[in-house]
SEZAVO-183342 format. One record per residue: z, y, x of N, C-alpha, C, O, CB in turn. Coordinates in steps of 0.2 Angstrom, whole numbers, plus 5000, padded with zeros to 4 digits. Atoms other than C-alpha are relative to their C-alpha. Glycine has a CB too. Layout:
BEGIN
ZYXZYXZYXZYXZYX/...
//
This chain:
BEGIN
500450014994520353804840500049935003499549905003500150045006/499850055000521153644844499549944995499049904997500750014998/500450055004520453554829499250024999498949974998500450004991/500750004998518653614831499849965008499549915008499850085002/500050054996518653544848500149935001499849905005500350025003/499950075003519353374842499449984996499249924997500650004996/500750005002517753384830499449995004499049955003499950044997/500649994995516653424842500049945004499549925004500050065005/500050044996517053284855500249944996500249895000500450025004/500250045005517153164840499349994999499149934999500250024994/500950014999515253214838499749965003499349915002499850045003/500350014993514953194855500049914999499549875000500650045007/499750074999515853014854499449964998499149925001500749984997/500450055004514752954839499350005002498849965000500150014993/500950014999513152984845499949965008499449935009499550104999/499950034994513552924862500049924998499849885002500750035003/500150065001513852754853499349994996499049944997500749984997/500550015000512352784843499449975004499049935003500150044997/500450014993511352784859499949965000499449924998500050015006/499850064997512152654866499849944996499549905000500850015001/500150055004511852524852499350004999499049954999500350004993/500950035000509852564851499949965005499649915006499350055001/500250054994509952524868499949945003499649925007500350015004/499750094999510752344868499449974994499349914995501049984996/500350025001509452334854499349985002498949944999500150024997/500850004996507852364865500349945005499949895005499650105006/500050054994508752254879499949934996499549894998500750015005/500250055001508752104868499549974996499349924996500349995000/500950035002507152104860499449985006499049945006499650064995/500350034994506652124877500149925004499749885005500250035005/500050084998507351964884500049954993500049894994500849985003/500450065005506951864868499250015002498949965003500150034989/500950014998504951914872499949975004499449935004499650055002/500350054993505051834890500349944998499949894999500350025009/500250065001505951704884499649954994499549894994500549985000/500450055003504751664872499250005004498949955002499950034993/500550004996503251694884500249955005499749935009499850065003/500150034996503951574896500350025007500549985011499450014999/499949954994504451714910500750005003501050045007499850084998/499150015002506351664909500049995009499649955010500549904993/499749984994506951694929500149935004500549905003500850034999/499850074998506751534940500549965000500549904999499950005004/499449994999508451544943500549964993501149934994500050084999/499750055007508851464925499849934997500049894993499850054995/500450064997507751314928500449935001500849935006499850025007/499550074996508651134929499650005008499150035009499949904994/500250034993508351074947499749944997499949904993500749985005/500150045000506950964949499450014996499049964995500449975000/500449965006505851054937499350035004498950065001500650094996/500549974997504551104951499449974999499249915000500250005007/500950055001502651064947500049955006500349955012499150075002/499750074994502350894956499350035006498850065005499949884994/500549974994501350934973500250055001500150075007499350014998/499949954995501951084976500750025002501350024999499750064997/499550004995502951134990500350085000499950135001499649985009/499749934999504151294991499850065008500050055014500849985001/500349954994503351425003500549995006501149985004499750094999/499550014994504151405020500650085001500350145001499449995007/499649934999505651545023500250024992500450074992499550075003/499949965006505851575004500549984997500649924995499449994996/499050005001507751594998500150014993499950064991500550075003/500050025006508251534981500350064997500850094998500549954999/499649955004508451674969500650004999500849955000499850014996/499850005001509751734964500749984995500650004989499750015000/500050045007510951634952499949925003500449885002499250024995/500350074999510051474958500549975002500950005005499450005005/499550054997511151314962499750005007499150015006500149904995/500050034994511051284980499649945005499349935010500649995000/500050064997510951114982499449964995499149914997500849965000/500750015001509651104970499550015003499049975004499750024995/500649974997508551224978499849995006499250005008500050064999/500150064993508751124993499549935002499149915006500849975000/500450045001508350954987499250034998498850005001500449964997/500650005001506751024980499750035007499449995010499950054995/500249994993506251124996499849945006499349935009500650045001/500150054997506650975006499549955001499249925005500349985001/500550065001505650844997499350005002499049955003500049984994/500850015000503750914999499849984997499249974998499749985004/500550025005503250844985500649984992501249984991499449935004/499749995006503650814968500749955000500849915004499449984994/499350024999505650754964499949924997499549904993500650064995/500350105001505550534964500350024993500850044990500649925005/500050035008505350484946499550024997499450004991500850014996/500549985001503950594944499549985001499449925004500150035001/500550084999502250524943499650055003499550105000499649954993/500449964998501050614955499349974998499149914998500250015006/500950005000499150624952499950035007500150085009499750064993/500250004995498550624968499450064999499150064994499949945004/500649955002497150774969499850045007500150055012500250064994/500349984992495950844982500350055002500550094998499350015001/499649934995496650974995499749995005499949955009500950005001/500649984996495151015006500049935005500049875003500350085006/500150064996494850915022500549935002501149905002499950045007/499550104996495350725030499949965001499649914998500549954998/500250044995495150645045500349965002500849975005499950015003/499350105000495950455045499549965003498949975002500349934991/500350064996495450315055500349934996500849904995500450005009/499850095003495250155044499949955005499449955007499449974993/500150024997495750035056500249924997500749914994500350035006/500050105001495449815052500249975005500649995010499249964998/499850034994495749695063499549995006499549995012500249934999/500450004995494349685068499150014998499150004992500149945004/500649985003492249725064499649944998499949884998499550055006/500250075004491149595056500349964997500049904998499949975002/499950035008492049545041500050024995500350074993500449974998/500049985008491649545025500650034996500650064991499849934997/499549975008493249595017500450055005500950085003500749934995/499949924996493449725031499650054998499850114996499950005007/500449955006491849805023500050014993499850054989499550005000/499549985009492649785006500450065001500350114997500849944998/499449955000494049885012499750075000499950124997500549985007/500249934999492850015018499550044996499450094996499850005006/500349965006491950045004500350034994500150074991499749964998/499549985005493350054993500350085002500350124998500549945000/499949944996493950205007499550054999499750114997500049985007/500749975001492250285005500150024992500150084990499349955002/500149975005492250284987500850034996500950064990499649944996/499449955002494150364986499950065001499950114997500649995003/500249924996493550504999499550034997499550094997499749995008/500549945003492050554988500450014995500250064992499249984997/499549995005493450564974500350075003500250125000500649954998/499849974997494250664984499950065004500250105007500249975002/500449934995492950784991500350005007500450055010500250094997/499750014991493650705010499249975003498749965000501049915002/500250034996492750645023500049925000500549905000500450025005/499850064998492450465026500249995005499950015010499749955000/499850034996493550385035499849985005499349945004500049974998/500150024993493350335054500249935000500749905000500350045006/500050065001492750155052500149955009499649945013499350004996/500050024992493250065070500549965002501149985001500150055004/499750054998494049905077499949985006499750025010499949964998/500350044995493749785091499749964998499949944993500249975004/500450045003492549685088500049914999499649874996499650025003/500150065001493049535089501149994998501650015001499549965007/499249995000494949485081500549965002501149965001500149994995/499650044992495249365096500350025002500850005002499849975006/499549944996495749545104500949994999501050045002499750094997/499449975004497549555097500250065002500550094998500649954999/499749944998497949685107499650074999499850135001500249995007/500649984997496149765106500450094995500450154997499149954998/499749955005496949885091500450075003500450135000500649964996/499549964997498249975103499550075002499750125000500349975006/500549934999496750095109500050024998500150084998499550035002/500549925005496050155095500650024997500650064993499349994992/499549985005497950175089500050075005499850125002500949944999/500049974992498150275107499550044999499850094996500049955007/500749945001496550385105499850034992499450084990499249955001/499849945008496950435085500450025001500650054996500049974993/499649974997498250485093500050075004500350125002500249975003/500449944995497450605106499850044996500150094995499449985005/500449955004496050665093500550034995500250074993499449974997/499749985003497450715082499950014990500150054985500050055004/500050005008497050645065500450004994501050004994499649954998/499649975006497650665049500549935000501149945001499550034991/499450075001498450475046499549935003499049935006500149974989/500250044996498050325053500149944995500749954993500350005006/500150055004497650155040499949935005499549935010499450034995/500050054994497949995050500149934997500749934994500550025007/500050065000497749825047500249965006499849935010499449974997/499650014995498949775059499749925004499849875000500949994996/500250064996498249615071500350005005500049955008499450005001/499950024996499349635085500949995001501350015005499650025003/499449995002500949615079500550045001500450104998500249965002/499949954996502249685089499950025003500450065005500250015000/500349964993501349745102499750054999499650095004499549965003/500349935002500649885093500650054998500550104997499550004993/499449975000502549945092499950075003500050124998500549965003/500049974995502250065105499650084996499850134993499749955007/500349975002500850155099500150024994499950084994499649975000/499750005005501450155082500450085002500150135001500349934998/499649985002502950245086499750085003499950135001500749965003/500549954996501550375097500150044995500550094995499149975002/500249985006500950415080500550034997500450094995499649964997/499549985003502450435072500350075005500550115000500449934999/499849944996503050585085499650035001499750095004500349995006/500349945000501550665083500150034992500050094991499349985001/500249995006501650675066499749974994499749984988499750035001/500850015006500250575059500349954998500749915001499149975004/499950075003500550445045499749955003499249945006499850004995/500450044999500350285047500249954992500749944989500149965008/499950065004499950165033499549955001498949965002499950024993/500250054999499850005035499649944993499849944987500549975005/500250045007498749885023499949965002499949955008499550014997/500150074996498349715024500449955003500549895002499750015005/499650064993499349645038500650075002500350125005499349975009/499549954997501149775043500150005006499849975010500649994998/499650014994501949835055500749964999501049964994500250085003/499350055002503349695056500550035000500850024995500249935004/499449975000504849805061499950054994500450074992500350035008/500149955005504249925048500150075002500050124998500449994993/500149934997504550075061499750045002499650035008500250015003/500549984999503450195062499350004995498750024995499849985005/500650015005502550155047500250034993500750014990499749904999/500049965006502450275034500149964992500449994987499450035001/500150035007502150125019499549955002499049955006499850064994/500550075000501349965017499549994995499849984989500349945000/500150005008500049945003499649925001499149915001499450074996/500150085001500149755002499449984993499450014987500949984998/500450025004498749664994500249974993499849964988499749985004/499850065006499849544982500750005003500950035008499549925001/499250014997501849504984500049955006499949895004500649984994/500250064995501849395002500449924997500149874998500450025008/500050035001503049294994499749954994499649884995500350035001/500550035004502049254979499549975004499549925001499750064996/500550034996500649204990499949935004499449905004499950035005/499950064998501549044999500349964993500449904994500550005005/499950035004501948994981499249994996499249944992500550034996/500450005003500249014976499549945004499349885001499750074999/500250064994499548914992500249944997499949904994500550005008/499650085004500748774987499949984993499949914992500850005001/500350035004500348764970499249964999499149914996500050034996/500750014998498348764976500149935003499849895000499750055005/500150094995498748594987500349964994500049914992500649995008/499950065003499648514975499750004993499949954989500849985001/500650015006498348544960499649965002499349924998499550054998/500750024996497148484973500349925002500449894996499850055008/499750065000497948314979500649974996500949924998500349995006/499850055007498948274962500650005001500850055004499749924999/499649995002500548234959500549945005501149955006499949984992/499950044996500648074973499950045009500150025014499449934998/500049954996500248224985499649985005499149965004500650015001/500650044992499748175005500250065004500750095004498849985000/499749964992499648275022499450044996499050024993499949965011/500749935001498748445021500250045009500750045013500250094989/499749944994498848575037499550064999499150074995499949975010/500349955003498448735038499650045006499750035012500650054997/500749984996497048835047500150095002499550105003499149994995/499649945001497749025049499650035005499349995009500950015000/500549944995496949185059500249985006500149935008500250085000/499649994994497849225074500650004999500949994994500050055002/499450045001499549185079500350065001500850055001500249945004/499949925001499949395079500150034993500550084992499450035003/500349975006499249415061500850014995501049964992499149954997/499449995003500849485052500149964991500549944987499950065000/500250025008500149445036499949924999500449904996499250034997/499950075000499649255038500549975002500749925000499549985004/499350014999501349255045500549984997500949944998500250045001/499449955006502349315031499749924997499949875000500050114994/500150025005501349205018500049925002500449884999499450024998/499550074998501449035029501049994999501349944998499749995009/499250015001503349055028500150004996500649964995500550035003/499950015006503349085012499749944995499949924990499750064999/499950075003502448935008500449935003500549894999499349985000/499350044996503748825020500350014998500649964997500350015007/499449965003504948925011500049944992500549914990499650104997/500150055008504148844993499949935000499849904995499450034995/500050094997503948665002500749984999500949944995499849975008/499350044998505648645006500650024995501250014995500250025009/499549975003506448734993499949974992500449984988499950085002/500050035005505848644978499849944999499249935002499850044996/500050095001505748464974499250014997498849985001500849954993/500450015002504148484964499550005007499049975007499950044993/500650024997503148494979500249925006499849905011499850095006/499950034994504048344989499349965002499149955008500749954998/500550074998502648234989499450045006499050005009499549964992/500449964995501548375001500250005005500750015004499950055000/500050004995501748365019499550035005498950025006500049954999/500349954997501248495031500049975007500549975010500550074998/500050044996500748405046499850045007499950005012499749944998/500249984997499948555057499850084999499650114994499549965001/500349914999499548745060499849995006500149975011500550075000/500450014994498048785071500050094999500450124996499249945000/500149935002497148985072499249965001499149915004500450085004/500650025000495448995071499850085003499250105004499649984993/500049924997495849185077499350054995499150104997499849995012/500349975005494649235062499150005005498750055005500450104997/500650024996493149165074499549964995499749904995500349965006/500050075003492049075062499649935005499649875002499550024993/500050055000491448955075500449965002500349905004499550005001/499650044997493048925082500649974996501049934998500250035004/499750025007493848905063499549934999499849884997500050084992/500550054999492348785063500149925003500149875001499650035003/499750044993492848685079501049974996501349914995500050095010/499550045000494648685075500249974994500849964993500550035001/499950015009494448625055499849935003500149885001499450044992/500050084998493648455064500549975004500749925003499249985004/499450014997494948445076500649974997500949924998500150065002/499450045003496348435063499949944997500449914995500450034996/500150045001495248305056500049935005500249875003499450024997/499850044996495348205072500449995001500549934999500050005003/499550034999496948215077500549994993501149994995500150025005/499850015005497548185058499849974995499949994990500050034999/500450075004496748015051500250004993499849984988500449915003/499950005005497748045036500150054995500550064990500349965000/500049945003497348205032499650034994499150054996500050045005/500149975005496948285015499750024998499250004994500150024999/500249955001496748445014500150065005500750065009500250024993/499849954994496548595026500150074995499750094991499150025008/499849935006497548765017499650055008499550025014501250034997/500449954997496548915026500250084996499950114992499149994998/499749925003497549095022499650055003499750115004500850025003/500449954997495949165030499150014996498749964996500049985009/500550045003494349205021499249975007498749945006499750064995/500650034993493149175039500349915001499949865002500250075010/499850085001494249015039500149954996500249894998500549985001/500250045002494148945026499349984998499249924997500350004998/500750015000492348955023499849965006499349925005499650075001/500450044996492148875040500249935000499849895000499950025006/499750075004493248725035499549984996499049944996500650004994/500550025007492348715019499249975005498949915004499850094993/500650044999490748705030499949965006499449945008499550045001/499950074994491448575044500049944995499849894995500849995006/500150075005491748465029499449974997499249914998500350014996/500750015003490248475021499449975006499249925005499750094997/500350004995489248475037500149905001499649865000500550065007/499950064998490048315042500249934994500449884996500450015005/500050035005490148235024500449964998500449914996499749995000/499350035002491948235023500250044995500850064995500450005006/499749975004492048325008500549964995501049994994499550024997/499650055004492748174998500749965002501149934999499649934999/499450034996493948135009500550065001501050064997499849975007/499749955000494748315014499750064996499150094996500150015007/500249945006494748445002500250085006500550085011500749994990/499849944996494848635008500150064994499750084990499550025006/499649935003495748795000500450055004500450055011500649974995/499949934997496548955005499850064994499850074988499550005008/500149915002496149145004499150015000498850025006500550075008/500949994999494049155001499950064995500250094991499549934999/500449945002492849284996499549934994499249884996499450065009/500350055002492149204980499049985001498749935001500150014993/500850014999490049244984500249965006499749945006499450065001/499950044994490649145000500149925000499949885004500450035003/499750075002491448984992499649994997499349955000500649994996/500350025007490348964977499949935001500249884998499350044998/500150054999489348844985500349945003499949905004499650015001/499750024997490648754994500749974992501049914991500250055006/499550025005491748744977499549954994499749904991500350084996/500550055007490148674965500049955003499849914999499350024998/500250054996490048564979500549955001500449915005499950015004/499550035000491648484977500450035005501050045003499849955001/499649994992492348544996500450024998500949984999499950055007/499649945000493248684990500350004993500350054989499550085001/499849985007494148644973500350054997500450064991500349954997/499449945001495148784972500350045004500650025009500649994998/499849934993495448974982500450034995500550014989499250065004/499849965003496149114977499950075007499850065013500849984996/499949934997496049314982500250064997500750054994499550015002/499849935003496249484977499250055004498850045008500950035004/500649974998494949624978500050055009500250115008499850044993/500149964994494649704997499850074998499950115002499449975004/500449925000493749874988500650014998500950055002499350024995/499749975002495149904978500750015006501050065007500249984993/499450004992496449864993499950075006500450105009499849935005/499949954994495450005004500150064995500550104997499350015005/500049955004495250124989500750034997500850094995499649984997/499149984999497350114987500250035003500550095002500449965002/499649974993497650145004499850055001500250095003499949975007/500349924998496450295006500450044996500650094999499250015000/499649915003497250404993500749995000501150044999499950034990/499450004998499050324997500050035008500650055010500249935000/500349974991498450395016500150074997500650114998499049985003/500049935002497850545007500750044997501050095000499550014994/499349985002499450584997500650035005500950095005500249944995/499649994996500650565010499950075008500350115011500249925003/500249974995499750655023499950084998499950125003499549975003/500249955001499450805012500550034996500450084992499549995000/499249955003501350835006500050004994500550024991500050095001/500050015007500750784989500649964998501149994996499449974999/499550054999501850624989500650005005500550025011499749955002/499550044991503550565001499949944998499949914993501050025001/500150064998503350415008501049974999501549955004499450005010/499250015002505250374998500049944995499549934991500350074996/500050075006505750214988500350044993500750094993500849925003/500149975009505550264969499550075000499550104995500950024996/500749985003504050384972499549974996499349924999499750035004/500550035002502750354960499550055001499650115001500049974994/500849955001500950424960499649964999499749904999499550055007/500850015004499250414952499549995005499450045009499750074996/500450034995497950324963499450004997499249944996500349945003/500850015005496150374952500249954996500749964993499249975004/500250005005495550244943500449915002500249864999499250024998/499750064999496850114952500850004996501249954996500050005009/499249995003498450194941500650015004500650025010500349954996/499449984999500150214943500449965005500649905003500350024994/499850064996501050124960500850055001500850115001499549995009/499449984996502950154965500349975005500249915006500549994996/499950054993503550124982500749984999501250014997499950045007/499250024999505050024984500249965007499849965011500149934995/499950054995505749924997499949945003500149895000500450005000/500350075000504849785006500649945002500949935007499349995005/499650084997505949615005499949965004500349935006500149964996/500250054991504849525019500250025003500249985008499549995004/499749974994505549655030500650035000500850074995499650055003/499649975003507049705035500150075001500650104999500349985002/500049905001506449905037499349994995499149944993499950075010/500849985003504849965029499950014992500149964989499649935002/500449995005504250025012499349954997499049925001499950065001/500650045001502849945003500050054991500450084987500049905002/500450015009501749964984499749925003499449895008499250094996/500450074998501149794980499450024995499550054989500449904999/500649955004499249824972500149944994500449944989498950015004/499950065004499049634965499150024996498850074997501050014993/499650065001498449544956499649955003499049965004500249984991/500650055001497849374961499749984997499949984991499949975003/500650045003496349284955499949925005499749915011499250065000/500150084996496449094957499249974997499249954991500849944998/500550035002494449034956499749915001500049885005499750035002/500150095001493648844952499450024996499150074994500749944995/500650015004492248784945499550024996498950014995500049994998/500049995007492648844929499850075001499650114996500749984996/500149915003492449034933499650035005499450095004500950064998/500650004997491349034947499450044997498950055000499949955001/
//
């Protein structure tokens, strides 16, 4: 009886392991199918691995398994992990206030056309086109900073004109929420400002100035001065110290001589008035540098005007359909710029991106800006806080390419 019973529960045993072994056979052909489909457990995932743009639903607790401190940093960032390259892409409505320095100029409606033709990329809204009207105001900017504020728009795009005085306002925006990116001209402390999308590198710009003068008055050099916006304008700021910077710092320019800074406050007839002015009080003066395109156009046409072209030359920052005939003409032998459309058309989907969790406004994000490519933010060296992308490049024009 004994040994029947021992048979019997021998039986039992082997078919129990028989079971048992199909069973481990179904289970791993099962997990070989998901991991060949793809279906493998978030959980097994390197960190950082998250499609770029999208954000972890709010409340939602790392499976299983999951590292911690990965599923953290992803969560936290809102957008794709830095080093990644975002493609910026449409995501319904957006309402931004493109703010310039001010209304009637020409490379202010550059800007805003470029804005316009991101937002139809984008299936957005254009932009809320609006300034003071005149860029004598320097403070005039603070309202509309203060009233996109109120209305509660999505980011705020600002060609900074009143230096720090727009601090205040700024920091408004910033505790609501709303981005701000600045273009053009910064916020100087860089607080409150989401990112800068600098037209060119500032430093680069006072080297480019100072090579312009001394192409222009030769190798025996002479007095030149300079004709600049307003005395607020952040941007004409930076790039005059930056050319001071490259006077005094390298012997090849000794023979130049910087004898005056005036503003023309982006007035053309008071860039006009004060371009004869430094011809007065400056008998042995040159060349007038103009880091403005409303100033130097109106240099170029006080000289011409008074048929001192042969005597004082003029250069700076111009709009080339504006120079042409000032450059064929001798006045103007040499400008340089960068393009105003692509500068607004930067900022609007750098606008877009940040505001819509696509991007972080972090040093080493990159994203995809249409048909402007790939920008990474880094840290701006003119300031000592603040972010920036620089778009670039310039274009120095003459004669020859007119």
């Amino acid at each position: 009886m004994k040994s029947r019973t021992i048979r019997i529960a021998a039986l039992v045993a082997a078919a129990s392991l028989f079971i048992a072994a199909c069973g481990s056979d179904d289970d791993a052909d099962t997990a070989t199918t998901e991991a060949a489909s793809g279906s493998e457990p978030a959980a097994t995932e390197p960190a950082g691995t998250e499609p770029a743009g999208t954000e972890a639903p709010a409340g939602t607790e790392a499976p299983a398994g999951t590292d911690a401190a990965a599923s953290d940093t992803t969560a936290d960032s809102g957008a794709a992990a830095t080093g990644d390259v975002v493609a910026i892409e449409a995501d319904g409505d957006f309402n931004a206030l493109l703010l310039p320095k001010c209304t009637g100029n020409a490379v202010f409606d550059q800007a805003n056309e470029g804005a316009i033709e991101a937002a139809g990329e984008l299936g957005a809204a254009d932009p809320q086109f609006s300034a003071p009207a005149s860029c004598a105001d320097t403070t005039g900017q603070i309202e509309f900073v203060t009233n996109a504020v109120t209305q509660g728009v999505d980011a705020i795009m600002i060609s900074n004109n009143a230096g720090d005085q727009v601090q205040t306002a700024v920091d408004d925006a910033d505790a609501a929420g709303i981005p701000v990116v600045a273009w053009d001209s910064p916020i100087p402390s860089g607080q409150g400002e989401d990112l800068f999308v600098a037209q060119v590198d500032f430093d680069e710009t006072g080297v480019v100035m100072a090579d312009m003068a001394l192409n222009i008055l030769g190798d025996d050099g002479g007095q030149f001065a300079i004709l600049s916006a307003t005395p607020d304008a952040a941007n004409q700021n930076a790039w005059i110290a930056a050319m001071e910077e490259a006077l005094t710092s390298d012997p090849k320019y000794a023979s130049l001589e910087l004898v005056d800074t005036v503003y023309g406050n982006d007035d053309a007839d008071e860039s006009y008035n004060q371009a004869l002015a430094l011809v007065d009080s400056n008998p042995d003066l040159e060349l007038i540098m103009a880091p403005t395109t409303v100033g130097i156009a109106a240099a170029a046409k006080a000289m011409q005007d008074e048929g001192l072209c042969e005597t004082v030359k003029v250069s700076g920052l111009g709009l080339p359909d504006e120079m042409r005939d000032f450059t064929t003409a001798g006045c103007a032998p040499e400008f340089a710029l960068w393009s105003f459309v692509d500068l607004g058309y930067l900022t609007y989907y750098a606008a877009y991106g940040i505001a819509k969790g696509q991007i972080e406004a972090a040093e080493g994000t990159s994203f995809e800006a249409g048909r402007m490519g790939e920008y990474t933010i880094e840290k701006d060296p003119t300031r000592d806080n603040g972010l920036r992308i620089v778009m670039g490049p310039f274009s120095v024009y003459n004669a020859d390419n007119l």
